[in-house]
C-alpha positions, 0 to 999 in steps of 0.5 A, spaced: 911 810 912 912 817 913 907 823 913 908 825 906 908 818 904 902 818 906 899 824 904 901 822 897 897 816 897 891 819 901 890 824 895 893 818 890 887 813 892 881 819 892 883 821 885 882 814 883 876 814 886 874 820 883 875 819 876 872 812 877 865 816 880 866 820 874 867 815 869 862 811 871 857 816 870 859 818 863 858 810 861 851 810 865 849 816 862 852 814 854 855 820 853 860 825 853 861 832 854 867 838 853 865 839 861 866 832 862 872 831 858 874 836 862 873 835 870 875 828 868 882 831 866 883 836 870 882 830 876 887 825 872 892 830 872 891 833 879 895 827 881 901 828 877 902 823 873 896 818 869 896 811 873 895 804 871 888 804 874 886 811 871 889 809 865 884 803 864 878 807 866 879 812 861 881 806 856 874 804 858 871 811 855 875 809 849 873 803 848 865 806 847 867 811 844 870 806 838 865 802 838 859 807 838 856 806 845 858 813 848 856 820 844 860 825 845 855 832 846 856 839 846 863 839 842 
């Protein structure tokens, strides 16, 4: 593997980290806010593209949101 190769997938895996940390606390806490949304956007898409994991984590956050389990707050 060459060194941008692997650059890629050291900041690729620490955005997965990051936005399972950030979902994890949304989920904990049971809501919600625009200053939530928005940190959780901005980490998803400072790796360039949605992956298939931070695409289930943010299903996860839709999920309780359908269902009533997440309050969004300060909207």
């Amino acid at each position: 593997m060459n060194y941008q190769n692997s650059t890629y997938t050291d900041v690729s895996n620490q955005c997965k980290l990051a936005v399972k940390k950030i979902v994890d606390r949304i989920l904990r806490s049971g809501k919600m806010s625009r200053q939530d949304h928005i940190l959780l956007t901005s980490t998803v898409l400072a790796e360039g593209n949605v992956s298939e994991v931070n695409r289930r984590q943010i299903n996860r956050l839709f999920d309780r949101i359908q269902t009533g389990q997440l309050k969004l707050i300060d909207w």
